[in-house]
N, C-alpha and C positions, 0 to 999 in steps of 0.2 A: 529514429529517436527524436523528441522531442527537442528544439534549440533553447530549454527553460534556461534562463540565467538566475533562478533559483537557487540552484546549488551552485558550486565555485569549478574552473573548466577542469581540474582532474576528475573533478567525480564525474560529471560531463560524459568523460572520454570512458570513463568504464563499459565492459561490455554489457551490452544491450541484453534483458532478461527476456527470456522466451513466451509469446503468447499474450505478452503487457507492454503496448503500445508505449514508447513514452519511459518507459522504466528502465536503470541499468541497474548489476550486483553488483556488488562486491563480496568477494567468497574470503568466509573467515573459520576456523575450524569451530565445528559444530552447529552454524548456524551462517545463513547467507543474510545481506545485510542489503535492501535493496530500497533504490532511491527514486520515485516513481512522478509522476506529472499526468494527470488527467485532465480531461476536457471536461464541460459543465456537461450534464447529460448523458453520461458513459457512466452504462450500467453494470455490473459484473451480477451474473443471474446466482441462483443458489449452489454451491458445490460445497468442499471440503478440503483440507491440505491434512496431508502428514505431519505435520511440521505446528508447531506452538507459535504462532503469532503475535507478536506485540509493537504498535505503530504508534508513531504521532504527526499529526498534520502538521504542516508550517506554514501553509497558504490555502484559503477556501474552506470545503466543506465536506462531509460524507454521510448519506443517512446509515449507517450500518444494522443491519436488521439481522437479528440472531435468537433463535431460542423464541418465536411469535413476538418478540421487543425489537422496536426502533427505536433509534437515536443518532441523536445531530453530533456529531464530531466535528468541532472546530479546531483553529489555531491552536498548538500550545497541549491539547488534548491527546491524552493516549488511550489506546484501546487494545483488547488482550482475544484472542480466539482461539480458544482452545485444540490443540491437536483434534481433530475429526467429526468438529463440529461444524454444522454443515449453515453457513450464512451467505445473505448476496448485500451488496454494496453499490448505491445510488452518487454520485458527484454532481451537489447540488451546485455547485460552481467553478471553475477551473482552481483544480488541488492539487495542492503539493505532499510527498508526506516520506517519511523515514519510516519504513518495516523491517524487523527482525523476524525472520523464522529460522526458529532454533529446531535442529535436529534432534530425536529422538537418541 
């Protein structure tokens, strides 16, 4: 896990999310609530989650590309990916960001 002083050291200590470097959850019913840290340059390639996504960045940047559209998600910005839609995601700088996937 990442040592971001980003977020504050409880959420720190959460367990570490699987397969995302850098990120820990926290499990909440219906939906896990997870708190992530990227490097500039860490790509996430095209795939799909079961799950309803909705983020916002707190530090940096993301190109998120969905649906043949890209765009810059900065600070402050939220972004929604629908259950089964299939997007990849660029960190055009080292990023911070709060996601929600809400279970089905």
């Amino acid at each position: 896990m990442s040592k971001n002083t980003e977020f504050p050291e409880p959420i720190r200590r959460l367990p570490p999310l699987d397969g995302h470097a850098g990120a820990v959850k926290l499990d909440a019913e219906g939906c896990d609530v997870v708190f992530a840290t990227y490097q500039a340059g860490t790509v996430l390639e095209p795939h799909s989650h079961e799950t309803d996504n909705v983020g916002v960045v707190t530090r940096g940047a993301i190109l998120l590309t969905m649906g043949g559209r890209s765009e810059r998600i900065g600070p402050g910005d939220w972004y929604h990916v629908p259950a089964g839609t299939i997007h990849a995601a660029e960190f055009l700088e080292d990023t911070t960001e709060v996601e929600c996937w809400f279970h089905k």
